[in-house]
DOMARVO-720884 format. One record per residue (C-alpha): residue in three letters; residue number from 1; x, y, z. Coordinates in Angstrom, 2 decimals. Layout:
DOMARVO-720884
atom code ALA, pos NUM, c1 X, c2 Y, c3 Z
...
END
This chain:
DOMARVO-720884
atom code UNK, pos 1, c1 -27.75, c2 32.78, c3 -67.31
atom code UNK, pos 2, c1 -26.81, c2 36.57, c3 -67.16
atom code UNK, pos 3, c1 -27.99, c2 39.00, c3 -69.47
atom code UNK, pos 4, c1 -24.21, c2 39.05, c3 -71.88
atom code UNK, pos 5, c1 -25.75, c2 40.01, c3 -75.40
atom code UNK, pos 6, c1 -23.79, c2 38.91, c3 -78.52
atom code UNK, pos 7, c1 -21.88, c2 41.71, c3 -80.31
atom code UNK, pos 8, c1 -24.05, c2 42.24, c3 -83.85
atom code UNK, pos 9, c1 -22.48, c2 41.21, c3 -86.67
atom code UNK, pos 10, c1 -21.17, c2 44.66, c3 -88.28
atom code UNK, pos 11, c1 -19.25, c2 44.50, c3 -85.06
atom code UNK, pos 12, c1 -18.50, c2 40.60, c3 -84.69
atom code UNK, pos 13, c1 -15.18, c2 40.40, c3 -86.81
atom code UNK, pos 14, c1 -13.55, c2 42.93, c3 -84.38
atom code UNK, pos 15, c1 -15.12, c2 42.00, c3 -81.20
atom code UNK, pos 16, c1 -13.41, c2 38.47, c3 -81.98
atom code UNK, pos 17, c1 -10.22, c2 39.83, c3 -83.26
atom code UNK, pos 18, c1 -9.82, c2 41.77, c3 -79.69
atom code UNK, pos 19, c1 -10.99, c2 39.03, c3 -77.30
atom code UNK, pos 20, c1 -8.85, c2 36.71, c3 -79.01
atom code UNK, pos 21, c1 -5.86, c2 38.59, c3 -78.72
atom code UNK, pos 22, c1 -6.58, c2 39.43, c3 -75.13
atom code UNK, pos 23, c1 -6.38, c2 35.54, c3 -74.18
atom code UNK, pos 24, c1 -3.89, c2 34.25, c3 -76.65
atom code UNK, pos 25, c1 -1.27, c2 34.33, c3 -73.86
atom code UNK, pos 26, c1 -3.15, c2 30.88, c3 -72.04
atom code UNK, pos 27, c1 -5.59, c2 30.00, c3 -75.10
atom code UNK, pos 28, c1 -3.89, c2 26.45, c3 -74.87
atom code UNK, pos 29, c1 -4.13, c2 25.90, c3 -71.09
atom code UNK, pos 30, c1 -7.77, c2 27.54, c3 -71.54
atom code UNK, pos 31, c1 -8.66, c2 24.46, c3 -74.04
atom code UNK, pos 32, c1 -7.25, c2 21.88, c3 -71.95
atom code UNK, pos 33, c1 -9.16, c2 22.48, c3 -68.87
atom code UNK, pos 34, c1 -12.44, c2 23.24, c3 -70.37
atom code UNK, pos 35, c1 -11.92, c2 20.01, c3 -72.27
atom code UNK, pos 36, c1 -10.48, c2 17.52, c3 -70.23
atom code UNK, pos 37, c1 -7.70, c2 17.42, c3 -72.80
atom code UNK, pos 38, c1 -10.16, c2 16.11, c3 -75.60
atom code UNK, pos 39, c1 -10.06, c2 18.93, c3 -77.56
atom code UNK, pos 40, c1 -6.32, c2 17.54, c3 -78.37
atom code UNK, pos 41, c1 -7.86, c2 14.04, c3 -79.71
atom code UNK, pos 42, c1 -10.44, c2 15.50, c3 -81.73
atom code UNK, pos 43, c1 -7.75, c2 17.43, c3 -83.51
atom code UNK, pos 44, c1 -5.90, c2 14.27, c3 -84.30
atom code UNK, pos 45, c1 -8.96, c2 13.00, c3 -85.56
atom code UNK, pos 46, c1 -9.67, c2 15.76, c3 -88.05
atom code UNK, pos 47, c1 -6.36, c2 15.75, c3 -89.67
atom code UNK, pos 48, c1 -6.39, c2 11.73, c3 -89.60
atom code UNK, pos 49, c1 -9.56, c2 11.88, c3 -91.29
atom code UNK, pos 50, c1 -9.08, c2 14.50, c3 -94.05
atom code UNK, pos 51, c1 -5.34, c2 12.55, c3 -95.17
atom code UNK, pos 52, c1 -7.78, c2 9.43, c3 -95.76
atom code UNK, pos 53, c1 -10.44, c2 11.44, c3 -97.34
atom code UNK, pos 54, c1 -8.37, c2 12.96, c3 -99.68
atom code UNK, pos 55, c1 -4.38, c2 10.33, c3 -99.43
atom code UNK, pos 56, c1 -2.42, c2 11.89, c3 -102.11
atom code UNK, pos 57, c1 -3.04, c2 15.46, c3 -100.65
atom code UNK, pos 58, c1 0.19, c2 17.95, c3 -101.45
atom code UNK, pos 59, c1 -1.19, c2 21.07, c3 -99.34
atom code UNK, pos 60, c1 -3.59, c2 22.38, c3 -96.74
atom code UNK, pos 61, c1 -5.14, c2 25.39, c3 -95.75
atom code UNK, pos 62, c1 -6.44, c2 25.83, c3 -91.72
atom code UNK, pos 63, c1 -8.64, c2 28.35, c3 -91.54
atom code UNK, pos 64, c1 -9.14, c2 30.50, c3 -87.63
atom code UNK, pos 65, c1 -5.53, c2 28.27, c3 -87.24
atom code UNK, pos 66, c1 -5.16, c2 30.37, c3 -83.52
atom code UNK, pos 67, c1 -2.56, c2 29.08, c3 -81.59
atom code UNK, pos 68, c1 -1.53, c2 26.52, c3 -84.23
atom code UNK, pos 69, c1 -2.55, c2 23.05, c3 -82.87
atom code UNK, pos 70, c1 -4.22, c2 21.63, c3 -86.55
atom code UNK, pos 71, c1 -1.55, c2 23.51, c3 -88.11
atom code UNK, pos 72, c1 1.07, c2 21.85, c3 -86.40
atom code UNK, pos 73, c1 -0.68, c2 18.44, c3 -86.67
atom code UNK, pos 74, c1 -0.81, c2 18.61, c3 -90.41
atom code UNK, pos 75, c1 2.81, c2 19.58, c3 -90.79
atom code UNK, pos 76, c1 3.64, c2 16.24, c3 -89.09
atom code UNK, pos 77, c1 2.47, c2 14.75, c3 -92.69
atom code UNK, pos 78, c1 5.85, c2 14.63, c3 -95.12
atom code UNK, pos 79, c1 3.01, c2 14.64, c3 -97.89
atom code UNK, pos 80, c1 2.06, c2 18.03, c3 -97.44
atom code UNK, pos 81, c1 4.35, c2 20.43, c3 -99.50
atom code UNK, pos 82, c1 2.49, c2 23.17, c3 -98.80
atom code UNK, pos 83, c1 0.52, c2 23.72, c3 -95.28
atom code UNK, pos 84, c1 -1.09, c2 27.37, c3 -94.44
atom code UNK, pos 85, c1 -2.23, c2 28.52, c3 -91.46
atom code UNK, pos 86, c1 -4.57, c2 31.87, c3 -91.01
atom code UNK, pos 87, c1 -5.77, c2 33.70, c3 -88.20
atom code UNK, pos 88, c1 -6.57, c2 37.40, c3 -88.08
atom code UNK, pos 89, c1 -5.35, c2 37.46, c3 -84.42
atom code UNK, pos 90, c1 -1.79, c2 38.82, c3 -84.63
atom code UNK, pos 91, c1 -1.42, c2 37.71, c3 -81.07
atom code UNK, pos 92, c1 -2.99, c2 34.15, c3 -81.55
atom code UNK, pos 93, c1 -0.62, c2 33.72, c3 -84.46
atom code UNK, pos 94, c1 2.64, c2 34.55, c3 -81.98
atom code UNK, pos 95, c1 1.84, c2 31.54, c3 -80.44
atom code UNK, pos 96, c1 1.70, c2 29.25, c3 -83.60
atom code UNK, pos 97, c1 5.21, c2 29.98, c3 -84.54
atom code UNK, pos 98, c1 6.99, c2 28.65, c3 -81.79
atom code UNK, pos 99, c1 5.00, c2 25.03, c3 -82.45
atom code UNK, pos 100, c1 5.87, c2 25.14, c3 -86.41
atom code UNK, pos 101, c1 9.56, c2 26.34, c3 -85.98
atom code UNK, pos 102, c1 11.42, c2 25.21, c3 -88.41
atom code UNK, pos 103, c1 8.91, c2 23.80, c3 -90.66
atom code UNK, pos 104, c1 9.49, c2 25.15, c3 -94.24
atom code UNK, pos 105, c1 6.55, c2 23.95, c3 -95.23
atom code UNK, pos 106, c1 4.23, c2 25.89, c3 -93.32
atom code UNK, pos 107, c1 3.00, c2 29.23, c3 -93.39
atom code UNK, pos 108, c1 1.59, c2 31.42, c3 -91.24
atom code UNK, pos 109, c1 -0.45, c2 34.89, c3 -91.86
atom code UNK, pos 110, c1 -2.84, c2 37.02, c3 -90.93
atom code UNK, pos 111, c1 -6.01, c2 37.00, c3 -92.91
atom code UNK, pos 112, c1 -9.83, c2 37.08, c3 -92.83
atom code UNK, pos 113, c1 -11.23, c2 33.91, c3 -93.62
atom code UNK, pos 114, c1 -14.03, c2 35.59, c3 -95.09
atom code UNK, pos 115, c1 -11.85, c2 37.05, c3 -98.01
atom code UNK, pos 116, c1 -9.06, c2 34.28, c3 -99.28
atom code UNK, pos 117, c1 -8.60, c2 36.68, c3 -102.09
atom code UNK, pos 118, c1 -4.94, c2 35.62, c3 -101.94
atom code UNK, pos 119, c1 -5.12, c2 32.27, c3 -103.33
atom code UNK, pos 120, c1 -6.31, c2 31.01, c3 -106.70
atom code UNK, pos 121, c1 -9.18, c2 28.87, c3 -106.94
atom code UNK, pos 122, c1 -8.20, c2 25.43, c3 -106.67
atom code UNK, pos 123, c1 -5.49, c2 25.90, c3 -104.59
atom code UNK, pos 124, c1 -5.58, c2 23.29, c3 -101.79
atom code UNK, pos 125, c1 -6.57, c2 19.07, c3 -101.14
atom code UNK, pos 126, c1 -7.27, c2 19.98, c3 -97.71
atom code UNK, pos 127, c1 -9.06, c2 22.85, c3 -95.41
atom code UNK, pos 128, c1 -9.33, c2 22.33, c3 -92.32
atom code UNK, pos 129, c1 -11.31, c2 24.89, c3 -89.41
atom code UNK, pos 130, c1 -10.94, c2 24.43, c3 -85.75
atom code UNK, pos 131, c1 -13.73, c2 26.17, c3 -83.55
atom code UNK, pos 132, c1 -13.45, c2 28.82, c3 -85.93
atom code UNK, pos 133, c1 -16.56, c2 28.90, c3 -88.16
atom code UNK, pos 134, c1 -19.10, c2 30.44, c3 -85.54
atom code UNK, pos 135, c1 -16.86, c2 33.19, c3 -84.83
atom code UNK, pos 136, c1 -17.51, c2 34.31, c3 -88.30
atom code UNK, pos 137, c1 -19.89, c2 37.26, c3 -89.51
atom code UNK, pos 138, c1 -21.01, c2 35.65, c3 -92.60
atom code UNK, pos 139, c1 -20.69, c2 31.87, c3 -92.48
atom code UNK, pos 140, c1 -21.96, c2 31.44, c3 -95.59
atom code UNK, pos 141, c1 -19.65, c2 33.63, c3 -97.49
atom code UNK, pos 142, c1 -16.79, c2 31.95, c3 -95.49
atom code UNK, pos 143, c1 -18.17, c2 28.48, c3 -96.58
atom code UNK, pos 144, c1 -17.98, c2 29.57, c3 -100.66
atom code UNK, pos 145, c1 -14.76, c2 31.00, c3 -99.99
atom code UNK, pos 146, c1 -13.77, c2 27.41, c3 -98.80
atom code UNK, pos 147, c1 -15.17, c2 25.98, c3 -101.40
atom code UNK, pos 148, c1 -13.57, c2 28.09, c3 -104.29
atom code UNK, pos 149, c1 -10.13, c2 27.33, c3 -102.41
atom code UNK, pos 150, c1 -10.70, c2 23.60, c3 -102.44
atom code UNK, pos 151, c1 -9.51, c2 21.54, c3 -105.47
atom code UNK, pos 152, c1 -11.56, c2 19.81, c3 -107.32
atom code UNK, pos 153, c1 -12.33, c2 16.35, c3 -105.09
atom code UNK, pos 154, c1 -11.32, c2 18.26, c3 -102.02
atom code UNK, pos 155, c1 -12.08, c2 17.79, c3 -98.19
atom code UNK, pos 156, c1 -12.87, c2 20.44, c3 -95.55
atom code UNK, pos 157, c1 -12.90, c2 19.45, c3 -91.97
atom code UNK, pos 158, c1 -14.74, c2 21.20, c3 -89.70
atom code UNK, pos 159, c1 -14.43, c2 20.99, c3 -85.78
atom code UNK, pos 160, c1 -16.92, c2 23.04, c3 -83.54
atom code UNK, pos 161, c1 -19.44, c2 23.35, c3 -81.04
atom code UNK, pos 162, c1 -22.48, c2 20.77, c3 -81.43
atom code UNK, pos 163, c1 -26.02, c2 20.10, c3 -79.83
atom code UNK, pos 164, c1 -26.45, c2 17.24, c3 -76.93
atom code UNK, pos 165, c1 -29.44, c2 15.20, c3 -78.15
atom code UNK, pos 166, c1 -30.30, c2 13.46, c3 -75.09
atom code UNK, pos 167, c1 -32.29, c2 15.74, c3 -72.74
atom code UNK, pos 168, c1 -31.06, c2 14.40, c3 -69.37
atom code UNK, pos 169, c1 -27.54, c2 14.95, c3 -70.62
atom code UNK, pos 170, c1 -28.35, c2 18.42, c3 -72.84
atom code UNK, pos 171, c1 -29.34, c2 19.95, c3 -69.41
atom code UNK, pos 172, c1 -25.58, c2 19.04, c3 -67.88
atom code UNK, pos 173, c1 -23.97, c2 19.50, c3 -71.11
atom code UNK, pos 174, c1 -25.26, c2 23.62, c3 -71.35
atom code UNK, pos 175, c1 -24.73, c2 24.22, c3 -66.88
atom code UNK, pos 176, c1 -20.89, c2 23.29, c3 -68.06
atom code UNK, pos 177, c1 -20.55, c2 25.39, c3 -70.50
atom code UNK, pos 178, c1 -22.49, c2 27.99, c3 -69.32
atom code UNK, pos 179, c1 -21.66, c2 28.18, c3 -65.99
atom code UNK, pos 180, c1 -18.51, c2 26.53, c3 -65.18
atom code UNK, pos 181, c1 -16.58, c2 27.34, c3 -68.44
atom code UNK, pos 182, c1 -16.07, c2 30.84, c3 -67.75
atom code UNK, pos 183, c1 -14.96, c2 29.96, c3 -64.41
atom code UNK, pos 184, c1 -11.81, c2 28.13, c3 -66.18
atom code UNK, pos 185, c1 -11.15, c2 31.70, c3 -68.36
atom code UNK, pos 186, c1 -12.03, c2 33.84, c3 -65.21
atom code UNK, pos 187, c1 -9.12, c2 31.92, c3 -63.20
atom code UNK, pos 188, c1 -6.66, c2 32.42, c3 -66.21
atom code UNK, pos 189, c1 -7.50, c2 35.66, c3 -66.87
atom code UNK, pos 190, c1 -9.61, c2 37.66, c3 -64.75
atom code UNK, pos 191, c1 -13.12, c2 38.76, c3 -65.34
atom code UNK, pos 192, c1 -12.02, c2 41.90, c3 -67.81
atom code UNK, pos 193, c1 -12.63, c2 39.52, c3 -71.05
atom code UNK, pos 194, c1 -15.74, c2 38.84, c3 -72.38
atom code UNK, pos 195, c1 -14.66, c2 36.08, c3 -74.50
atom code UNK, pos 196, c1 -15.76, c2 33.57, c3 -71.80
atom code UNK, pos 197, c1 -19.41, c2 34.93, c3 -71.85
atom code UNK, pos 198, c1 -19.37, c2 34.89, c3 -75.74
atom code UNK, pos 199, c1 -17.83, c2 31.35, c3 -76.28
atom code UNK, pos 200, c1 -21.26, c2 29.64, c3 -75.03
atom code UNK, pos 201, c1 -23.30, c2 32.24, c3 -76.19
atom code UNK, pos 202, c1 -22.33, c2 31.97, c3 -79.47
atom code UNK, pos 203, c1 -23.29, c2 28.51, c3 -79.69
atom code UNK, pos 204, c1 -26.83, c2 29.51, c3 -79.19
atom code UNK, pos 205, c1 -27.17, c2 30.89, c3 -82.94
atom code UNK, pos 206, c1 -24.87, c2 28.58, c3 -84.49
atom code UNK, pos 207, c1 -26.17, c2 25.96, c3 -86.61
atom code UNK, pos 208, c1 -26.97, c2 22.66, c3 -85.18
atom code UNK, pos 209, c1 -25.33, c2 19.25, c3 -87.16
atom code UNK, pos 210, c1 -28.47, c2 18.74, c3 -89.27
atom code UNK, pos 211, c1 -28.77, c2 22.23, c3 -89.96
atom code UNK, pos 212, c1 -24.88, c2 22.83, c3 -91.06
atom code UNK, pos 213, c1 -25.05, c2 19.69, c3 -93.02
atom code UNK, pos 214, c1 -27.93, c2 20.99, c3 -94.96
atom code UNK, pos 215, c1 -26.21, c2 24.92, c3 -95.47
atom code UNK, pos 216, c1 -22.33, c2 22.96, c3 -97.12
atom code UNK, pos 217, c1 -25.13, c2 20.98, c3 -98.92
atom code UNK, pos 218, c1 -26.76, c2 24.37, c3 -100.09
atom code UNK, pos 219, c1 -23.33, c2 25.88, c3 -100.58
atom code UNK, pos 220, c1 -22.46, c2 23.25, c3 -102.94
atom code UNK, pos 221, c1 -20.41, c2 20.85, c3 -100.98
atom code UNK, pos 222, c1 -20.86, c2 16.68, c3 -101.36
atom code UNK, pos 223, c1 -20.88, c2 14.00, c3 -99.51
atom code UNK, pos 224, c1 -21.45, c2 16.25, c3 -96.39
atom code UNK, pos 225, c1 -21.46, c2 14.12, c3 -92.75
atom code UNK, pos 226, c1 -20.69, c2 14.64, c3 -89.68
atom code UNK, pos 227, c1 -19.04, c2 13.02, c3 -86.65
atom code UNK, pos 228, c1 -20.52, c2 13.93, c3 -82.60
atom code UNK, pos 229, c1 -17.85, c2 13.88, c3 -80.14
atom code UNK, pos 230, c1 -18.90, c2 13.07, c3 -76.18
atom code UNK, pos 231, c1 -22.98, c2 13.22, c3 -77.28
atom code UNK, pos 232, c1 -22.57, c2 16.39, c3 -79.44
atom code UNK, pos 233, c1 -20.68, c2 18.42, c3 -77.40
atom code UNK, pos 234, c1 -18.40, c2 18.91, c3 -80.31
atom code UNK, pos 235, c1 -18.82, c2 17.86, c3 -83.59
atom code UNK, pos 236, c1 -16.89, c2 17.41, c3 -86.78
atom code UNK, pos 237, c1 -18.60, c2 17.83, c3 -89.80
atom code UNK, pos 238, c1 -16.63, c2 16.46, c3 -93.33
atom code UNK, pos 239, c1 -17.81, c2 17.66, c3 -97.23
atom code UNK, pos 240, c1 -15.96, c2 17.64, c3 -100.41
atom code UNK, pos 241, c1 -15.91, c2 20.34, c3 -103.04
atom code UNK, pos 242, c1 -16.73, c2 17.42, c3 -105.95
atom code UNK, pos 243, c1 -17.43, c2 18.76, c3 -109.35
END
């Protein structure tokens, strides 16, 4: 592994902000590749499972929304009224519009999903967070923020990276991601972005399942699970605001 050394985290929020914007323009093609075109199911899985997790839901926030793809899933449901999506990536957010076009349901703008200032407490059934929540400086600020946005009996969904258990496979799982990853952003973009050093990096210090399972728990989330996807490679992990 080389010696890339995470940004700290005074300096994450814009480190992101720029590296995101600087691959925006292939971001989709980027996720395809590096996931065999998985990344696409487990998307349809988080929005399938939060609409049975929470049926009557009017409205839905996705947090780190990038290029769109939840966002776009969720506004195929005619039972969402209201459907937000957030990025603080101006450029990441050009390429959401063009998939939500003439949706007038859904919502896109630029925010930190630290700070959801803008809406009330209470204000949504449904948050969902695609590879988002490890890009954040201070997850568990952005985790109470959640919360407070959630209604009462509300579901977040959240999608990331995860741990491989089994050893034999753990050792395959992190040469992949490590090593041949960045080759897939490299080819797209050139070596100039960093992004592809910091996507497995970051994994490193994010928590594993057990351990994010026990921080919503400590947050104040219920019901907190999770669901691995190809051994742990990615992982979905499901909580509801309750009382």
């Amino acid at each position: 592994m080389n010696q890339y050394k995470l940004p700290s985290q005074e300096k994450k929020p814009e480190y992101v902000r720029k590296n995101f914007d600087g691959i925006a323009r292939a971001y989709d093609r980027f996720n395809d590749w590096n996931s065999f075109f998985l990344h696409r199911i487990w998307k349809d899985w988080v929005v399938k499972e939060a609409k049975k997790e929470v049926p009557h839901a009017t409205s839905a926030l996705d947090l780190c929304c990038g290029t769109g793809d939840i966002t776009y899933r969720l506004s195929l449901d005619s039972h969402l009224k209201t459907v937000v999506g957030l990025d603080f990536s101006e450029q990441m957010l050009s390429y959401a519009f063009p998939k939500v076009e003439g949706k007038t349901q859904v919502k896109l703008i630029v925010g930190d999903a630290m700070d959801l200032k803008q809406f009330p407490e209470g204000s949504f059934d449904i948050v969902t967070m695609g590879f988002g929540l490890r890009n954040v400086s201070d997850l568990k600020k952005c985790l109470f923020e959640i919360k407070r946005v959630l209604k009462k009996d509300g579901v977040y969904v959240n999608l990331d990276v995860g741990r491989v258990r089994p050893k034999f496979l753990k050792f395959f799982a992190d040469f992949y991601f490590f090593k041949i990853v960045p080759l897939f952003g490299y080819l797209l973009y050139g070596k100039q972005n960093e992004m592809f050093d910091y996507l497995p990096h970051s994994s490193k210090v994010y928590p594993d399942q057990e351990s994010l399972s026990l921080i919503l728990k400590e947050v104040g989330f219920s019901d907190v699970r999770f669901q691995n996807f190809v051994f742990g490679n990615a992982v979905a992990h499901i909580a509801k605001r309750g009382k």
